[in-house]
PyMOL CGO cylinders between C-alpha atoms (Angstrom):
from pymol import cmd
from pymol.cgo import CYLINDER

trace = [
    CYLINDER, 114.28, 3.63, 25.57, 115.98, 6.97, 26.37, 0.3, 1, 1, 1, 1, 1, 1,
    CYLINDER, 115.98, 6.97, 26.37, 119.81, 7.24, 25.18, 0.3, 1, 1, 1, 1, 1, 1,
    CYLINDER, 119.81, 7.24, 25.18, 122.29, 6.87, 28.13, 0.3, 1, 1, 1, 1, 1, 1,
    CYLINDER, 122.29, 6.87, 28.13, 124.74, 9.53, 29.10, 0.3, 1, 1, 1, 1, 1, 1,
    CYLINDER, 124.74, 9.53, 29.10, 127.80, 6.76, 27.48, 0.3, 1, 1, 1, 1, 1, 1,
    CYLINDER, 127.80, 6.76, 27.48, 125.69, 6.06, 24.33, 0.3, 1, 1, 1, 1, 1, 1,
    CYLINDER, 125.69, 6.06, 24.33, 125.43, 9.96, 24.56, 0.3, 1, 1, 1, 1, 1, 1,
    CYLINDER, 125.43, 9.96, 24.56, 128.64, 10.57, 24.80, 0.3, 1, 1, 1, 1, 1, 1,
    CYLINDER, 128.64, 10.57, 24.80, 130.22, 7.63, 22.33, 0.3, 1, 1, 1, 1, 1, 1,
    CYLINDER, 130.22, 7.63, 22.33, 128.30, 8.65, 19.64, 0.3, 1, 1, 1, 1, 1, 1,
    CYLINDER, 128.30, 8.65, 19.64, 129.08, 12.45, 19.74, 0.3, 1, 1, 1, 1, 1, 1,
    CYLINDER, 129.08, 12.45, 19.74, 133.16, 11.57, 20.72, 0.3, 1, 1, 1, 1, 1, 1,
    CYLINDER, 133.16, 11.57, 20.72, 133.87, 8.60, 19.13, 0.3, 1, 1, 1, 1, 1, 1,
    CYLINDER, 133.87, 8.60, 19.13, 134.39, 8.26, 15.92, 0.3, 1, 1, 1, 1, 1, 1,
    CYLINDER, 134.39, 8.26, 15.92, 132.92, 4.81, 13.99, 0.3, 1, 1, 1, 1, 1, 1,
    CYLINDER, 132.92, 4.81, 13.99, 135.36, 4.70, 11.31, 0.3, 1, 1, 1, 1, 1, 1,
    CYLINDER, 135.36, 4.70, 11.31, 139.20, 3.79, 10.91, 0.3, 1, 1, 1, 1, 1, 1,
    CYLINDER, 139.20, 3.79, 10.91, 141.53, 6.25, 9.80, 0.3, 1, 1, 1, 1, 1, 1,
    CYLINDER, 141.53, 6.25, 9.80, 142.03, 4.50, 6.86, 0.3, 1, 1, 1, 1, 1, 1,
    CYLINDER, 142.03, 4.50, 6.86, 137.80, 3.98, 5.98, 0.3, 1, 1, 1, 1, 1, 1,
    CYLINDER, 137.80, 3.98, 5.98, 138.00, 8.12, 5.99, 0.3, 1, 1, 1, 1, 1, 1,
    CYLINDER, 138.00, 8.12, 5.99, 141.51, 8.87, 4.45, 0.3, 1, 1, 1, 1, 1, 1,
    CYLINDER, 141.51, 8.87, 4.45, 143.36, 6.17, 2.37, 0.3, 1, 1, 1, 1, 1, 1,
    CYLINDER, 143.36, 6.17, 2.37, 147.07, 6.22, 2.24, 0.3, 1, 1, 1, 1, 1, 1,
    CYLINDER, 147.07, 6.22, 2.24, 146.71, 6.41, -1.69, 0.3, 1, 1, 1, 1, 1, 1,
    CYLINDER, 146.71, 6.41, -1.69, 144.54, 9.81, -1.05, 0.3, 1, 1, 1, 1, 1, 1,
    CYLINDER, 144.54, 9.81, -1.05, 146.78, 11.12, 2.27, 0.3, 1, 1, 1, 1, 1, 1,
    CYLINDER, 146.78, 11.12, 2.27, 149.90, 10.81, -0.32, 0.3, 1, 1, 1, 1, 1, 1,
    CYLINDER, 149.90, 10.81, -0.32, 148.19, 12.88, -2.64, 0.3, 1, 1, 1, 1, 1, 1,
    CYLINDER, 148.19, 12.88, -2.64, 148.81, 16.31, -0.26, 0.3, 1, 1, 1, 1, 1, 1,
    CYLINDER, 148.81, 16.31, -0.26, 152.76, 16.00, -0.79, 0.3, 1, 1, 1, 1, 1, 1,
    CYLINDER, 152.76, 16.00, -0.79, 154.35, 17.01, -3.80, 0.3, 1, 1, 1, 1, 1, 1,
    CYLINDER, 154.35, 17.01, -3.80, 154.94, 14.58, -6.70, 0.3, 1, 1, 1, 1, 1, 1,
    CYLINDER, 154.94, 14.58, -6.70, 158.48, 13.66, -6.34, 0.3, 1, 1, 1, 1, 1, 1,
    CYLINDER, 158.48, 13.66, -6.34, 157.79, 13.03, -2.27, 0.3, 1, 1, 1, 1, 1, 1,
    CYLINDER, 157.79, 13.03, -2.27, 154.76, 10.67, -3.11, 0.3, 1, 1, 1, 1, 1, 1,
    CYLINDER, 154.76, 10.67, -3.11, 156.65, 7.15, -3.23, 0.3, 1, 1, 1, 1, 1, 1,
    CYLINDER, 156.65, 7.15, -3.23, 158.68, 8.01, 0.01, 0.3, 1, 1, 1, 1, 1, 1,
    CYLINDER, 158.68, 8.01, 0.01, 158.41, 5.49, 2.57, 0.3, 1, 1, 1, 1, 1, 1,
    CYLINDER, 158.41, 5.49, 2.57, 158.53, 8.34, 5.05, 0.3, 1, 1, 1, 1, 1, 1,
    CYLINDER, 158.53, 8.34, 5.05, 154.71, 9.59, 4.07, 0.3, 1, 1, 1, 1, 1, 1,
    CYLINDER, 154.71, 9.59, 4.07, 153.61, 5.41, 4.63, 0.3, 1, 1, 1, 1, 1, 1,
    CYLINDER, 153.61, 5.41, 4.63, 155.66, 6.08, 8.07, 0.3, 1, 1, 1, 1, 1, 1,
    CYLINDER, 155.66, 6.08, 8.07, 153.59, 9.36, 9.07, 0.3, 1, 1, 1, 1, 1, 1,
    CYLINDER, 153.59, 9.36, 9.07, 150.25, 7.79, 7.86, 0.3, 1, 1, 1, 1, 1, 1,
    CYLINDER, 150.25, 7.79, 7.86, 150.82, 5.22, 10.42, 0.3, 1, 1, 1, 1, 1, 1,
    CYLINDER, 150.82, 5.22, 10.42, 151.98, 7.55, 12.82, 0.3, 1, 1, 1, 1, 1, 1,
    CYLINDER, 151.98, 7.55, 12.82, 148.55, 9.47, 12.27, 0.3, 1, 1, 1, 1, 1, 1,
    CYLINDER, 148.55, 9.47, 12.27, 146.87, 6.12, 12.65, 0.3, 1, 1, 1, 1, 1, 1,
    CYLINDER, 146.87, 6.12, 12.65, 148.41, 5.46, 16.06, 0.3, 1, 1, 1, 1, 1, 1,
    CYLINDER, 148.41, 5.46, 16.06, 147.88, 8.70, 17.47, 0.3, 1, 1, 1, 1, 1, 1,
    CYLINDER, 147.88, 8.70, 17.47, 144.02, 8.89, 15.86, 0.3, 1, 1, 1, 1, 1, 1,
    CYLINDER, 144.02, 8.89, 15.86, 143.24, 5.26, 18.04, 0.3, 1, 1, 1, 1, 1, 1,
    CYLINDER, 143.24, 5.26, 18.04, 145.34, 6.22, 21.29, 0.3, 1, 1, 1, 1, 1, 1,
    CYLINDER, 145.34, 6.22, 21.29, 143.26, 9.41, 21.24, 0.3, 1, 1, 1, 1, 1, 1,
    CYLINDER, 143.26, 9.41, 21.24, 139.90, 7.42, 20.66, 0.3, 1, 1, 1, 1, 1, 1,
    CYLINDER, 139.90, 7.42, 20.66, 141.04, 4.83, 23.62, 0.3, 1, 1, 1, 1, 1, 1,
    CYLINDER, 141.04, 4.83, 23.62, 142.19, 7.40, 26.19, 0.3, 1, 1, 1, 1, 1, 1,
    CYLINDER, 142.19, 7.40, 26.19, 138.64, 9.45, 25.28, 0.3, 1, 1, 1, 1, 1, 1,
    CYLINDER, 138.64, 9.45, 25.28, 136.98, 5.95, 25.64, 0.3, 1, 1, 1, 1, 1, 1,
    CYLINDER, 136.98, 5.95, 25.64, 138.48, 5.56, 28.79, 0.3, 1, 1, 1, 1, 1, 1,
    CYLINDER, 138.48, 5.56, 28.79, 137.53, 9.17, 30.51, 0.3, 1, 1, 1, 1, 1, 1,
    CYLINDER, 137.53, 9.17, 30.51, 133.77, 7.90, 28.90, 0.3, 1, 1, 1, 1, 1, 1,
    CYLINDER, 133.77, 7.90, 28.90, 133.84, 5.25, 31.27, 0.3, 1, 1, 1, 1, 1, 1,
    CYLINDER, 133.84, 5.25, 31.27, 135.16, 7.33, 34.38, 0.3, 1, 1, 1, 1, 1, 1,
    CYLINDER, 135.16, 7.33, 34.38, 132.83, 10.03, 33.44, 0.3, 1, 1, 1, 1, 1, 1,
    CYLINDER, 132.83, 10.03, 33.44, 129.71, 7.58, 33.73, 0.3, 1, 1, 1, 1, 1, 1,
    CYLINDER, 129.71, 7.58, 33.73, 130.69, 5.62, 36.66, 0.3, 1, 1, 1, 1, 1, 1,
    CYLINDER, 130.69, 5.62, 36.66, 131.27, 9.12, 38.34, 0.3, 1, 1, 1, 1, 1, 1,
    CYLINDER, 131.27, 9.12, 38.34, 127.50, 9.79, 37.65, 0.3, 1, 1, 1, 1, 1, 1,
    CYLINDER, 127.50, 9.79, 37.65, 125.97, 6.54, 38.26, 0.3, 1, 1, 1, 1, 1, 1,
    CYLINDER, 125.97, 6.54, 38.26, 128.29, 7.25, 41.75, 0.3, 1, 1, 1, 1, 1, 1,
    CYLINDER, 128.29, 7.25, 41.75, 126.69, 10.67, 42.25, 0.3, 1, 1, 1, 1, 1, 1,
    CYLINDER, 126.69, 10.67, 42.25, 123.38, 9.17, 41.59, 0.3, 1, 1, 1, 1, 1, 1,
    CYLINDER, 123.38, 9.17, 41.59, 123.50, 6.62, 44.41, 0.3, 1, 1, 1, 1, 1, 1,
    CYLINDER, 123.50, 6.62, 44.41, 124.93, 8.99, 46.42, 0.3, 1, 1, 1, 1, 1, 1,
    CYLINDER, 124.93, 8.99, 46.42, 121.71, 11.24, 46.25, 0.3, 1, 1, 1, 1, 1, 1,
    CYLINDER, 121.71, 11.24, 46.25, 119.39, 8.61, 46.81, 0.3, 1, 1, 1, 1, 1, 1,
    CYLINDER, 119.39, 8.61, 46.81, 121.38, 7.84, 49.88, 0.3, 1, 1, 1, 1, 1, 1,
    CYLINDER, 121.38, 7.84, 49.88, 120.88, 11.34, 51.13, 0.3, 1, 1, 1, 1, 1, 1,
    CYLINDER, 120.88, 11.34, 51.13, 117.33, 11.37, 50.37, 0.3, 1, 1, 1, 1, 1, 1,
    CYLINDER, 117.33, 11.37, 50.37, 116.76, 8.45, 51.73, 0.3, 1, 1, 1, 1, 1, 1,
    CYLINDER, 116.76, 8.45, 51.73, 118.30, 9.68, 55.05, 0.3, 1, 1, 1, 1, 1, 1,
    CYLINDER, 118.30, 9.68, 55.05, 116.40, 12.87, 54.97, 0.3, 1, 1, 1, 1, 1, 1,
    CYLINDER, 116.40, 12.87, 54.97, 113.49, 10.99, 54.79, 0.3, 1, 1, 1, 1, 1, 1,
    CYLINDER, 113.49, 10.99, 54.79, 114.50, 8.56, 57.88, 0.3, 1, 1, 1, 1, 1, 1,
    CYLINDER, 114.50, 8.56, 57.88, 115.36, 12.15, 59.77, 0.3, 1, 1, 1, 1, 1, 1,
    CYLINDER, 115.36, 12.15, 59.77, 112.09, 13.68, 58.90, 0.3, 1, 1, 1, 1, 1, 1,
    CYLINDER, 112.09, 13.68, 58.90, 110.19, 10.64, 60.63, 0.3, 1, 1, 1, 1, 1, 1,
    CYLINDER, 110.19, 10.64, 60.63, 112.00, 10.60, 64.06, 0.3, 1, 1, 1, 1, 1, 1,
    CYLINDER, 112.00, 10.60, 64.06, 113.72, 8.04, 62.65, 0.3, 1, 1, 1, 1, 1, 1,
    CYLINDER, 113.72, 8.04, 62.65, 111.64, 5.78, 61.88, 0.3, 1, 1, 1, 1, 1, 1,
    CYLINDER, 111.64, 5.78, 61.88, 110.89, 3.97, 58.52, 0.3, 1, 1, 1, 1, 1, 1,
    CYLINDER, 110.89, 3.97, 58.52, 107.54, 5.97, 57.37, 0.3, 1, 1, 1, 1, 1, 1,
    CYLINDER, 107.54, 5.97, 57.37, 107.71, 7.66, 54.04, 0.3, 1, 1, 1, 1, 1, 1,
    CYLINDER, 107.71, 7.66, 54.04, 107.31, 11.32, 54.49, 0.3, 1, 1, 1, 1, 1, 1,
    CYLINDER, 107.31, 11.32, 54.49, 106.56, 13.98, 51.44, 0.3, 1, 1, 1, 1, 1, 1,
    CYLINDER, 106.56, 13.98, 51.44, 109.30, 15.95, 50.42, 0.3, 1, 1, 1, 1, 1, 1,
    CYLINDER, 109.30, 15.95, 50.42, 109.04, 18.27, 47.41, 0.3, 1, 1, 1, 1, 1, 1,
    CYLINDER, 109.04, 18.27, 47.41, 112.43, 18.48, 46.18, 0.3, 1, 1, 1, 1, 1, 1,
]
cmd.load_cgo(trace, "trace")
């Protein structure tokens, strides 16, 4: 079965992973100095990080689902008009006619 434009577009946007399955907060304290380490400020921006990291994947989520309802819409939408040049064609009536597109 061919990929769909939302499997498409989930697997290149979305990441599969947690913040904290990529980045540890043991490891993510490890890029501030020494005496800064135990600080319950770098816990605080770690989960600060990890808020922003799934509001981002849920708001890209959500255009992912506009995006593909917008081209299942624009889909339908063409068959409509091809159906309807077809009808026109015919004089109207419901014979198929041969259109090369």
């Amino acid at each position: 079965m061919a990929p769909t434009e939302e499997s498409i577009l989930r697997s290149f946007l979305l990441q599969k992973a947690s913040l904290r399955d990529v980045l540890t907060l043991a490891e993510f304290s490890t890029y501030f100095p020494p005496s800064k380490r135990s600080s319950p400020l770098v816990r605080h921006l770690y989960r600060d990080i990890q808020s922003q990291r799934h509001a981002i994947c849920d708001f890209i989520l959500k255009q992912i689902n506009v995006e593909c309802r917008f081209g299942e819409n624009l889909v339908a939408r063409k068959r409509a008009e091809r159906g309807h040049s077809k009808t026109a064609l015919t004089g109207g009536t419901e014979e198929e006619a041969d259109i090369n597109v």
